[in-house]
C-alpha positions as CSV (number, residue, x, y, z in Angstrom):
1,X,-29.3,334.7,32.1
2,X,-31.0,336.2,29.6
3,X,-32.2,339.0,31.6
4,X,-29.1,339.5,32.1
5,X,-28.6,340.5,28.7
6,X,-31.8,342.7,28.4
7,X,-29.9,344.8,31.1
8,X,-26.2,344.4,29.7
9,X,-27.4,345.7,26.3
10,X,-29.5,348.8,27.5
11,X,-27.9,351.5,26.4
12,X,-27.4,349.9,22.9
13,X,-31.9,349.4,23.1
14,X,-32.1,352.8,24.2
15,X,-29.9,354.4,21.4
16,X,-32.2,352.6,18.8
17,X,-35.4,353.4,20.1
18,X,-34.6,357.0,20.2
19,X,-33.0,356.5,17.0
20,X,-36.2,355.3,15.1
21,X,-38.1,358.4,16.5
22,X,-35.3,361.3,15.8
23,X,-34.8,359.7,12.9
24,X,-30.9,361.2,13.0
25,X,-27.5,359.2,12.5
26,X,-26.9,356.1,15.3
27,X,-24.9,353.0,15.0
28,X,-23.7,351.5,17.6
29,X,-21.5,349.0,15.2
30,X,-18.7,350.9,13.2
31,X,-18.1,350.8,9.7
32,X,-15.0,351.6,9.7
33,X,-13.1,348.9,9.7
34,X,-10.0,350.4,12.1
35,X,-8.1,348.3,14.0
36,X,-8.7,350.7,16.7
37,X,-11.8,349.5,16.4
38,X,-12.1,345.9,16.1
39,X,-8.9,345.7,17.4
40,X,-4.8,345.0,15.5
41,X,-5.5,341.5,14.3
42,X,-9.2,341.7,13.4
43,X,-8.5,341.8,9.3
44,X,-6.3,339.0,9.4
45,X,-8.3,336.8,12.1
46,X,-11.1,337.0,9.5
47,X,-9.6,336.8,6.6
48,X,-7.9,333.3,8.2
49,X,-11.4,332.3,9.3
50,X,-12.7,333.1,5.8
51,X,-10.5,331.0,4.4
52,X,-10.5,328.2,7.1
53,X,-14.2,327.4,6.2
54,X,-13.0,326.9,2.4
55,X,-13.3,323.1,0.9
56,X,-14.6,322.3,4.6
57,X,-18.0,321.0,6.1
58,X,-19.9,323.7,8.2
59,X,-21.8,322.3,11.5
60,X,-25.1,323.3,13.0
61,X,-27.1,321.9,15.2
62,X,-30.4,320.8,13.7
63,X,-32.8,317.9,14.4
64,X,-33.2,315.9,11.3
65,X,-29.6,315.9,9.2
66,X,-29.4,313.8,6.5
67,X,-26.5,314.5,4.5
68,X,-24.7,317.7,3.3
69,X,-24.2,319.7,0.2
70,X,-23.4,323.3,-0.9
71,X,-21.2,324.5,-4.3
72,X,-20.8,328.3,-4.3
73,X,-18.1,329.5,-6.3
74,X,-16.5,333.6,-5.4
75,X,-17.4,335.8,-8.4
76,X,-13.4,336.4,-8.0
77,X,-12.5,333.5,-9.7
78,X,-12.3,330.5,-7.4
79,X,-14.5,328.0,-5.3
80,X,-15.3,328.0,-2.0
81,X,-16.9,323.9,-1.8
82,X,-18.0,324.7,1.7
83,X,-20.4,321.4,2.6
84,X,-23.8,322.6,4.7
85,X,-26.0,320.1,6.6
86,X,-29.0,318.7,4.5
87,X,-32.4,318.3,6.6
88,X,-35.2,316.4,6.6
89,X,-38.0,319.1,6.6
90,X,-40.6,316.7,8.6
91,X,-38.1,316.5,11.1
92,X,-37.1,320.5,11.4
93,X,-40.6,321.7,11.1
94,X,-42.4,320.2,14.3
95,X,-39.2,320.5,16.3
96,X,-39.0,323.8,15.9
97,X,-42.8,324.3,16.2
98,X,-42.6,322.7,19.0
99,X,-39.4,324.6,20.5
100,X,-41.3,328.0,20.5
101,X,-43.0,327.5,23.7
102,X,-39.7,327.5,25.3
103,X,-39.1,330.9,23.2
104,X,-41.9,332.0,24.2
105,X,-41.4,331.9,27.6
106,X,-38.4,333.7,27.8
107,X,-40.7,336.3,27.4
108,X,-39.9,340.3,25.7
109,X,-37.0,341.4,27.3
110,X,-35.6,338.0,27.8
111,X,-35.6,337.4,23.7
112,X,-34.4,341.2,23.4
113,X,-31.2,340.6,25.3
114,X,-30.6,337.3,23.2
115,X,-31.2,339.1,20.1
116,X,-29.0,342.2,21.3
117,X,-26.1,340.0,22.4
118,X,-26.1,338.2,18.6
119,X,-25.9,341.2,17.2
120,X,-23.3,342.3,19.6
121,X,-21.4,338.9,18.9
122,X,-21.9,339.3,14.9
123,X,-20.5,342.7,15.3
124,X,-17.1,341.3,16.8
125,X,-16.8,339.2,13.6
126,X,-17.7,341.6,10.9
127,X,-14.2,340.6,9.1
128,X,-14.8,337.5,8.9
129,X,-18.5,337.9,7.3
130,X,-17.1,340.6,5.4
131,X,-14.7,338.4,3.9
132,X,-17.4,335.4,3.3
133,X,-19.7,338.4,1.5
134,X,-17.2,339.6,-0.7
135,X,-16.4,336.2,-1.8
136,X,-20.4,335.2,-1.9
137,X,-22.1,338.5,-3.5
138,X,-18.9,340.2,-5.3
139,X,-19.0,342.8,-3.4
140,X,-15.9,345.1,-2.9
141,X,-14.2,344.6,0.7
142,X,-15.0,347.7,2.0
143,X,-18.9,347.7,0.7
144,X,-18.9,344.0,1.9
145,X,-17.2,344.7,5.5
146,X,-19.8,348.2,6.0
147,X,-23.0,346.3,4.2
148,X,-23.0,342.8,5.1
149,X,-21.4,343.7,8.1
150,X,-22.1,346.9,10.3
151,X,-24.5,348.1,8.3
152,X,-26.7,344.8,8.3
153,X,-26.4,344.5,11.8
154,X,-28.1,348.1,11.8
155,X,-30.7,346.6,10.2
156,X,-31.2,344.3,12.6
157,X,-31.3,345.9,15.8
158,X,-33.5,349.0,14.0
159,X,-35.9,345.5,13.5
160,X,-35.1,344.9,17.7
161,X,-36.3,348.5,18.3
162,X,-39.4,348.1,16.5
163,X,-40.4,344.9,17.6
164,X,-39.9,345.8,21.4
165,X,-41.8,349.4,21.0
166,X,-44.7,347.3,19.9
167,X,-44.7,344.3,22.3
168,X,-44.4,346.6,24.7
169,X,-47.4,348.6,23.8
170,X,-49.6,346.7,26.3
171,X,-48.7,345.8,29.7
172,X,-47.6,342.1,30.6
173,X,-49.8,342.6,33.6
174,X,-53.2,344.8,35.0
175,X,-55.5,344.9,37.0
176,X,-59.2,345.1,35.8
177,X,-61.6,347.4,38.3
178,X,-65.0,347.8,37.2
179,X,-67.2,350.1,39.8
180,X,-70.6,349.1,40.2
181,X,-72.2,351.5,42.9
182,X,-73.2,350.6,45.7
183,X,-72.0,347.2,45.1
184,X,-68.3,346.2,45.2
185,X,-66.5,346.6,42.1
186,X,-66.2,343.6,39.8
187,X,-62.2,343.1,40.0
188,X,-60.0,341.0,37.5
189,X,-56.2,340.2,37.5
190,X,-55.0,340.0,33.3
191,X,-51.8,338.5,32.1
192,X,-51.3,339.6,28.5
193,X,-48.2,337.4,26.9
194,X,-46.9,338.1,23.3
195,X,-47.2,334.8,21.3
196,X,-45.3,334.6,18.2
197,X,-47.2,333.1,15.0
198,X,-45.0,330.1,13.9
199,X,-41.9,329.0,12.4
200,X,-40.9,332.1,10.4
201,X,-39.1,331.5,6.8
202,X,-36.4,334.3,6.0
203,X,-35.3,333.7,1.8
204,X,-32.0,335.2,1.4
205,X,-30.5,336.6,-2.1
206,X,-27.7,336.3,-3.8
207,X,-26.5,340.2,-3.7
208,X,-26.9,341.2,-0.2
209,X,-27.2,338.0,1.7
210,X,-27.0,339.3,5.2
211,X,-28.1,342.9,4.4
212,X,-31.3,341.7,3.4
213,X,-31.5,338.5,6.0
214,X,-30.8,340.4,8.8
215,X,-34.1,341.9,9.4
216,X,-36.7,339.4,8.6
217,X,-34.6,337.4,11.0
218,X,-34.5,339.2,14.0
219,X,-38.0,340.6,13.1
220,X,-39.1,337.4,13.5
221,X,-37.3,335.8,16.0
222,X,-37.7,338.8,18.5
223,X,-41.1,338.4,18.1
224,X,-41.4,335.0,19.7
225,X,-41.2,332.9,16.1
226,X,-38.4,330.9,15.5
227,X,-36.6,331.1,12.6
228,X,-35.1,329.4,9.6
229,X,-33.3,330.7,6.9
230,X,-33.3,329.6,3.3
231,X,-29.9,331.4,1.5
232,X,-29.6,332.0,-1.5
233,X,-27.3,328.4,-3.3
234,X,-25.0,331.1,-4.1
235,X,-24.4,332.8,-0.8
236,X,-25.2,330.4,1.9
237,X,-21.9,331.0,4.3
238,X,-22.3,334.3,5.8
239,X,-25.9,333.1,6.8
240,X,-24.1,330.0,7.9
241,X,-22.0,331.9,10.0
242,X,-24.9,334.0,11.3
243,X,-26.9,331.1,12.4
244,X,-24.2,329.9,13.5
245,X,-23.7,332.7,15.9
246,X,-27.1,332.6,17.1
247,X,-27.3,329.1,17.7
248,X,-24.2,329.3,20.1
249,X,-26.1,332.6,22.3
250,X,-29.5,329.8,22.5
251,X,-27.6,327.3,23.7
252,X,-26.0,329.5,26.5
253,X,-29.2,330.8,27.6
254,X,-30.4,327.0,27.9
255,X,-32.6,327.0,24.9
256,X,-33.0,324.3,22.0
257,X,-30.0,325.6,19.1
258,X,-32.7,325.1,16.3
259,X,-34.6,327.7,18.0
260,X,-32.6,329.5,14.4
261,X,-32.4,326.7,11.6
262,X,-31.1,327.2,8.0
263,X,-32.2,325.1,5.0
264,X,-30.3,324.9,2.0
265,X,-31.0,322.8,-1.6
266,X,-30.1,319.9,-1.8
267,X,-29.5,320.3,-5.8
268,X,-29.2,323.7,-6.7
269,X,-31.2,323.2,-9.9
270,X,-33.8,322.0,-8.0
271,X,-34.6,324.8,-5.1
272,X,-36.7,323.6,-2.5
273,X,-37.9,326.9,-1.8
274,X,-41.6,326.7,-3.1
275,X,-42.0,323.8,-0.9
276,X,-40.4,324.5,2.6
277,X,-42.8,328.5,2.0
278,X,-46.0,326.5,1.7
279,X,-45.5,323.8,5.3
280,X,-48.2,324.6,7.5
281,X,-45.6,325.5,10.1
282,X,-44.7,328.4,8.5
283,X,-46.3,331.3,9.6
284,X,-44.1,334.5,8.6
285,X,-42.0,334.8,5.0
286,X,-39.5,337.4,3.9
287,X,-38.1,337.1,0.3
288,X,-36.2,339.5,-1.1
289,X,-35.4,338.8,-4.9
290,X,-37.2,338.5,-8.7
291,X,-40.5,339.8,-9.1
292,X,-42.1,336.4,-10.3
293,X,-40.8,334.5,-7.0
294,X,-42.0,337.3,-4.8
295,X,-45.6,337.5,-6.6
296,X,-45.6,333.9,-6.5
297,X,-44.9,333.8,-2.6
298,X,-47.7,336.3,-1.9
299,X,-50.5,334.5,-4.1
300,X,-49.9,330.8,-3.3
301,X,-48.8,330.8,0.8
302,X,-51.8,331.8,2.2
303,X,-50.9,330.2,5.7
304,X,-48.4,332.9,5.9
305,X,-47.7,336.7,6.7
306,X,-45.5,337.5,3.8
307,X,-42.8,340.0,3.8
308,X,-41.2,341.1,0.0
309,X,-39.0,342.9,-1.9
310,X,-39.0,342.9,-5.4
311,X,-37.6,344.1,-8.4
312,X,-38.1,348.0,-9.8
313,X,-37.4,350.6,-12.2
314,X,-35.4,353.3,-10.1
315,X,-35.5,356.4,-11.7
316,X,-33.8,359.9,-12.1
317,X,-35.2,363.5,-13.0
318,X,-32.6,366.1,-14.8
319,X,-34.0,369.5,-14.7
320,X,-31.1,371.4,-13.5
321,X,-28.5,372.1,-11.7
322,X,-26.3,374.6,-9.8
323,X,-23.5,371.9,-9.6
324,X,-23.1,370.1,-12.6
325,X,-19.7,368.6,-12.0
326,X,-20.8,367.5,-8.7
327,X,-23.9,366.0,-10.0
328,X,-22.3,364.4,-12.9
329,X,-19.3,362.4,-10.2
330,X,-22.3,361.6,-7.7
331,X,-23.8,359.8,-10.7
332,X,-20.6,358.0,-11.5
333,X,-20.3,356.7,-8.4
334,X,-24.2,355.6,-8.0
335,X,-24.1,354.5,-11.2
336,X,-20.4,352.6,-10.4
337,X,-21.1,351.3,-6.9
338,X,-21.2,347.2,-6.8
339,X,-21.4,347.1,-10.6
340,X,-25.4,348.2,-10.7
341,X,-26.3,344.8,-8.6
342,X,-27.8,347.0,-6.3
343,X,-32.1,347.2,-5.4
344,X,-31.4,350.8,-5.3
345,X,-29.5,351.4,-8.3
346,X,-30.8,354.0,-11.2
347,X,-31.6,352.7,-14.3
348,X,-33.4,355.3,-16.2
349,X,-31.9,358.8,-16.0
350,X,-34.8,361.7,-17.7
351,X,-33.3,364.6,-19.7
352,X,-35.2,367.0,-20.9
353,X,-34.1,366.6,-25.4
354,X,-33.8,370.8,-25.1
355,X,-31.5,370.6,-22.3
356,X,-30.7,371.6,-19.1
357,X,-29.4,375.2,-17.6
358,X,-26.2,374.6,-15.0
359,X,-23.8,376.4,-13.2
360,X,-21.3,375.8,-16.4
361,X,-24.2,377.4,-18.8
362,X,-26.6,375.5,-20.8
363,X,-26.2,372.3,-21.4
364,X,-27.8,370.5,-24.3
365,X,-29.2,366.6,-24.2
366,X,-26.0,364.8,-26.0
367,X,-23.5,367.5,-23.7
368,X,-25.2,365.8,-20.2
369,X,-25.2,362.0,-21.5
370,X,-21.9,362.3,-22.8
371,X,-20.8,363.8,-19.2
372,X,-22.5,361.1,-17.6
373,X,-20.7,358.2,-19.8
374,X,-17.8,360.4,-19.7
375,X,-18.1,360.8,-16.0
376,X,-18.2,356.9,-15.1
377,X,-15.2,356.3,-17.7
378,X,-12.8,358.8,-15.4
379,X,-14.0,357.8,-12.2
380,X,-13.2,354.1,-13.2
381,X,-9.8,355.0,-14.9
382,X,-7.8,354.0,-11.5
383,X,-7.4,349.9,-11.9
384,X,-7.7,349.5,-7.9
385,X,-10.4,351.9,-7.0
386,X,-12.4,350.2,-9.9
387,X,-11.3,347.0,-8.3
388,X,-12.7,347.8,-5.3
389,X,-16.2,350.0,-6.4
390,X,-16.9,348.0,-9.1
391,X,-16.5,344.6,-6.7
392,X,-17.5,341.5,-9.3
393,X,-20.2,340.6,-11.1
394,X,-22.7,337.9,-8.9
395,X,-23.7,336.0,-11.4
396,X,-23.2,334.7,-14.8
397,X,-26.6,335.2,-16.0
398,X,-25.9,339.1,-15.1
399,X,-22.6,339.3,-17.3
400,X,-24.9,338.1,-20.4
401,X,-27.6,340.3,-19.7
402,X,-25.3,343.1,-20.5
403,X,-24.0,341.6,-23.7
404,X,-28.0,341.1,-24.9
405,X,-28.6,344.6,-23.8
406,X,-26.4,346.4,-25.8
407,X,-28.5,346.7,-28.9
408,X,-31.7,348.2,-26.7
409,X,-30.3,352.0,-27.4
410,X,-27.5,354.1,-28.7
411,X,-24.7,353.4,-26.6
412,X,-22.9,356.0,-25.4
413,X,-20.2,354.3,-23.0
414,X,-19.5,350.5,-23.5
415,X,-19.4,348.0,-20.8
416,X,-16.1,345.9,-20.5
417,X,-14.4,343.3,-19.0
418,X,-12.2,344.6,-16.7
419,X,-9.1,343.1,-14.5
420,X,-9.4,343.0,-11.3
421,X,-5.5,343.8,-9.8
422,X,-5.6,341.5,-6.6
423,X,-8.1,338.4,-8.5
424,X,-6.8,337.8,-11.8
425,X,-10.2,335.7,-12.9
426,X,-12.7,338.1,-11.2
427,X,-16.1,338.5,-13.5
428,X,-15.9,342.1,-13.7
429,X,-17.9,344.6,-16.2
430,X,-17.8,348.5,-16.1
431,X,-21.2,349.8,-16.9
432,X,-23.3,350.3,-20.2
433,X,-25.1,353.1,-20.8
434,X,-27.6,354.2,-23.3
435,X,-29.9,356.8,-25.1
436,X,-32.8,356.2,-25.8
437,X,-36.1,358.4,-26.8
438,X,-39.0,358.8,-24.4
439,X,-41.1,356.7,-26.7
440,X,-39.5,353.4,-26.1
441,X,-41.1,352.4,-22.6
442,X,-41.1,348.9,-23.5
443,X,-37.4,349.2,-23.7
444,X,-36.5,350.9,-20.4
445,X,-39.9,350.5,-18.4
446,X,-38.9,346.7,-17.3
447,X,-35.8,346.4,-14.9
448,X,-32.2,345.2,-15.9
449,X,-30.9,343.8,-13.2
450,X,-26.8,344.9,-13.5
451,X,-24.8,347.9,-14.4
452,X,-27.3,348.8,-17.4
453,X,-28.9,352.1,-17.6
454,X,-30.6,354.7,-19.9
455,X,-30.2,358.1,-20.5
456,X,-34.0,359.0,-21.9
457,X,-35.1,361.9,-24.1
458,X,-37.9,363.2,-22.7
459,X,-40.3,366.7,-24.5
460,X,-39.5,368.2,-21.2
461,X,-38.9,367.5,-17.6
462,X,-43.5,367.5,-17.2
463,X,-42.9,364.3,-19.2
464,X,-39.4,363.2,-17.2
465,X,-41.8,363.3,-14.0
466,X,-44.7,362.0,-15.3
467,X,-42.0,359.0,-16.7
468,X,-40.4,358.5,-13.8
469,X,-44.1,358.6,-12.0
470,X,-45.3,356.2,-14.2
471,X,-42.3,353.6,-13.8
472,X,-42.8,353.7,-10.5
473,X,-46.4,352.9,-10.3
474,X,-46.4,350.1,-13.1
475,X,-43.5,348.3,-12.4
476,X,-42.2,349.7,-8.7
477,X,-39.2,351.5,-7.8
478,X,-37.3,351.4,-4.4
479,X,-35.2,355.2,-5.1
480,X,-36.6,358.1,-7.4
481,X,-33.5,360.9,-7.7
482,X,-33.6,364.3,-8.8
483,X,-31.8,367.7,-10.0
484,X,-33.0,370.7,-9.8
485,X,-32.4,374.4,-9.0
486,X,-35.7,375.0,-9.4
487,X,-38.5,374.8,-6.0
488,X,-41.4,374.8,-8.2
489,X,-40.2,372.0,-10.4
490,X,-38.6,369.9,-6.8
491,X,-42.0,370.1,-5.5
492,X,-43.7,368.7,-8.7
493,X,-41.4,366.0,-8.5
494,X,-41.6,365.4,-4.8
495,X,-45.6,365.4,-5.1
496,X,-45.2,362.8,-7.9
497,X,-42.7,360.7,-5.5
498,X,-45.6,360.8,-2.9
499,X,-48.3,360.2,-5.8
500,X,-46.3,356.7,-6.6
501,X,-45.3,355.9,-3.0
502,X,-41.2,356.0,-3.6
503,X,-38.6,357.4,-1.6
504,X,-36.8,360.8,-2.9
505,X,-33.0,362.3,-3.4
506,X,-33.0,365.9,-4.2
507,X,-30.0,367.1,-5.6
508,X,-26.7,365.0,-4.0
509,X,-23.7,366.2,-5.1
510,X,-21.5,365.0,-1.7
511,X,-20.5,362.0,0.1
512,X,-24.4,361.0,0.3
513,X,-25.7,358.6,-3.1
514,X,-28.9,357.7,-3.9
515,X,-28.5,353.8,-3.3
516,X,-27.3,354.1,-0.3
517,X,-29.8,353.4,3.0
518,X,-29.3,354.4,6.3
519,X,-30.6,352.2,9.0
520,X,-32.6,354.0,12.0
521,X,-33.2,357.1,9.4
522,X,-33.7,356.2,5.8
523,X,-37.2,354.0,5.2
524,X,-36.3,351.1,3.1
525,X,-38.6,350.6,0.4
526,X,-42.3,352.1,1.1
527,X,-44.4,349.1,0.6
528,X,-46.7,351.6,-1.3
529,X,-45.6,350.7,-4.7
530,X,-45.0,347.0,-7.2
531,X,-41.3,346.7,-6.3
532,X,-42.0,345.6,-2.0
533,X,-45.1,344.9,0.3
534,X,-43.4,346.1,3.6
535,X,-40.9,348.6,4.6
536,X,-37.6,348.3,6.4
537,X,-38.2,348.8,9.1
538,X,-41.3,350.4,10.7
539,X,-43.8,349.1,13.2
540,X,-45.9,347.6,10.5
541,X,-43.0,345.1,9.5
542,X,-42.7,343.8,13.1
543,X,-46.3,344.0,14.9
544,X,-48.6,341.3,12.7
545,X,-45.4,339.0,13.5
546,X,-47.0,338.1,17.0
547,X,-50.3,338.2,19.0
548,X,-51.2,339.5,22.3
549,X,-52.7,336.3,24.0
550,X,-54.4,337.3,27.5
551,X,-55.7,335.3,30.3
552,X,-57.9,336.8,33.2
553,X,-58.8,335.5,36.9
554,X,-60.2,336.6,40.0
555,X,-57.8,337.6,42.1
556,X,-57.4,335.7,45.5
């Protein structure tokens, strides 16, 4: 049956492996969320399956259940008391060890047409995983539906494409002829069988939890490892829901449902995180989350191939520019989008303290921050689309971080509470901004996680790029933006992005922002710098997740 699959989701496989070598715009999962689309009733279908999970317990099937627990609470004011299964770890573990030789088996295309048809079958309920995000991370509808939904699922199957060019770069079969003269040729028949490495541990976050799942899973799992997932306390059902999904398309295809497990913590004061990532049946770990946990992962599993993404310093160059108002509302929106919770958000935005030439004339230091705070006050004046770019802030500890930070610079536009129209007790904060002179780098040289960000007085934009260079190197960076009119200065900047091993936006004025990724043609992080080890996705992040294993006989 599963071949099956491999052959009913070909055209989908052969859209994403072209994809990941034109490196031009594919989905095959839309984000718009039409009901010509996903059909008239999908909203409310999901909405009502959101909502049925609330104050309810959520079944999988796992080997080793002891109890349940689960207490996250919807930034928008309410909770959700959704009850997960609790499992005994020395009962998951070796089952699912021991369930990867049936994985295994199913060999490549077998576990690319499972994977393919989850996708295809998380794709039919992107409402109702929208709905769970929004109400997990604080995410906006829309930026939940497109990220935790279609865009996620991206994500995934770009992992799919990956993982199948490289299994597939040897032959499952061949035959070995050796001449030898006069004398008949020595002759072998190989087998060569991809073998995954073990169980493979996927740590999900708080912000993006299937966004950032989503490809350590499938990575994995493709690969021949099963899987378990560790959410985030704070955003466990959309993982729930996945898993939940994938279980259902093992069973189908006659394999073991914990083939894909999730763990959760039994008290969420006391994670179990650092103990589940050191079991010897864990092979493969992806974390994405705090620098400290992620440095801690990579020094202290050693039994493991670990995967993370960290925090960084993202940074942006002002030289100049031939659209200033255009610059100034693509800022407000980047600066806007999800209230700063994003890995790919600004925070430190280099002006030049003489100014910068525009379309609109010359414009001195105080003119472009004041355009800036001014710019993110207008585009936030409209109480719904605020609502709905802003989202709500994730977590408590973020809503005090803004409060401590006021009093790190000058600020120029004040961060407040704001109402949300549709969720009266939403956490919701507009952004802070700040100035701040070049010579305060242990002010804005260390990430603030939230909608926090500095407008920095630099001697000139040599020192904005060697800044911005120097953020990136010491304390990583997933986005570096830029503005200028200038192709001497873009290339200075552009060898400095290279020098420090960040991904580079040159001048976006339109509908294209600098935290925003696009799966199949934007490079996710670069592993070159402090703020991830991998990349999302290339061949690197998928081929040390399995081994070529061959066998060799005479053949009869």
């Amino acid at each position: 049956m599963s071949q099956n699959l491999f052959e009913k989701h070909q055209d989908t496989l052969k859209g994403a492996l072209n994809a990941i070598h034109q490196r031009d715009y594919f989905s095959p999962y839309p984000e718009n969320p039409s009901p010509r689309k996903y059909g008239e009733t999908a909203n409310k279908d999901g909405e009502e399956a959101f909502k049925a999970y609330i104050g309810q317990s959520f079944e999988l099937d796992m080997p080793g259940i002891t109890g349940e627990a689960g207490s996250e609470k919807s930034p928008y004011g309410f909770d959700l008391n959704v009850k997960y299964p609790l499992v005994d770890l020395d009962v998951l573990l070796p089952a699912m060890k021991d369930a990867q030789k049936a994985w295994r088996d199913v060999g490549v295309e077998g576990r690319v047409g499972i994977c393919l048809e989850i996708l295809e079958r998380i794709n039919k309920r992107s409402f109702e995983i929208g709905y769970s995000v929004m109400h997990t991370s604080g995410q906006g509808f829309m930026m939940a539906f497109q990220a935790g939904g279609p865009h996620a699922q991206d994500r995934g199957l770009e992992a799919v494409a990956y993982a199948y060019e490289a299994m597939t770069s040897a032959p499952g079969t061949a035959t070995w002829t050796k001449p030898q003269g006069k004398h008949d040729p020595l002759v072998m028949d190989k087998k060569f069988t991809v073998v995954g490495r073990g169980v493979g541990l996927v740590i999900g976050c708080s912000t993006f939890p299937t966004w950032n799942t989503y490809p350590g899973l499938f990575a994995s799992l493709v690969t021949g490892n099963p899987v378990v997932v560790k959410p985030h306390p704070a955003g466990i059902l959309p993982a729930a829901i996945s898993i939940k999904i994938a279980q259902e398309v093992l069973v189908e295809n006659g394999l073991p449902a914990h083939i894909v497990s999730m763990v959760i913590d039994e008290d969420a004061a006391k994670p179990c995180t650092m103990d589940l990532a050191q079991r010897e049946e864990v092979r493969l770990i992806d974390f994405t989350g705090n620098t400290w946990f992620g440095d801690w992962l990579e020094n202290n599993c050693p039994q493991a191939q670990v995967y993370t993404e960290k925090a960084g310093v993202n940074t942006i160059i002002i030289d100049s520019t031939d659209d200033f108002k255009g610059m100034i509302r693509n800022l407000s929106f980047t600066l806007s989008l999800y209230s700063g919770q994003m890995c790919t958000t600004p925070q430190d935005i280099f002006v030049p303290a003489g100014g910068i030439e525009t379309d609109l004339g010359h414009k001195s230091f105080d003119e472009v921050a004041e355009a800036i705070s001014t710019g993110v006050t207008k585009f936030l004046s409209d109480p719904e689309r605020a609502a709905m770019v802003l989202g709500a802030i994730q977590a408590e500890v973020t809503a005090q971080r803004i409060e401590e930070s006021r009093g790190l610079g000058e600020v120029i536009r004040d961060s407040e509470a704001m109402e949300n129209p549709w969720f009266k007790d939403a956490r919701v904060h507009s952004p802070l901004i700040m100035k701040i002179d070049a010579d305060k780098e242990e002010t804005y040289m260390k990430e603030l996680f939230g909608p926090i960000s500095f407008v920095i007085k630099t001697e000139s934009s040599e020192q904005s790029i060697a800044l911005a260079n120097k953020a990136v190197k010491e304390h990583g960076a997933i986005t570096m933006g830029c503005y200028s009119s200038s192709d001497d200065v873009l290339d200075a900047i552009e060898e400095a992005a290279l020098d420090a091993g960040v991904a580079l936006s040159c001048n976006l004025t339109g509908g294209v922002f600098v935290n925003q990724s696009a799966a199949f043609s934007d490079f996710h992080a670069t592993g070159c710098n402090p703020a991830a080890n991998a990349c999302l996705s290339d061949l690197a992040y998928v081929a040390n997740r399995f081994r070529v294993v061959q066998s060799r006989r005479h053949p009869k």
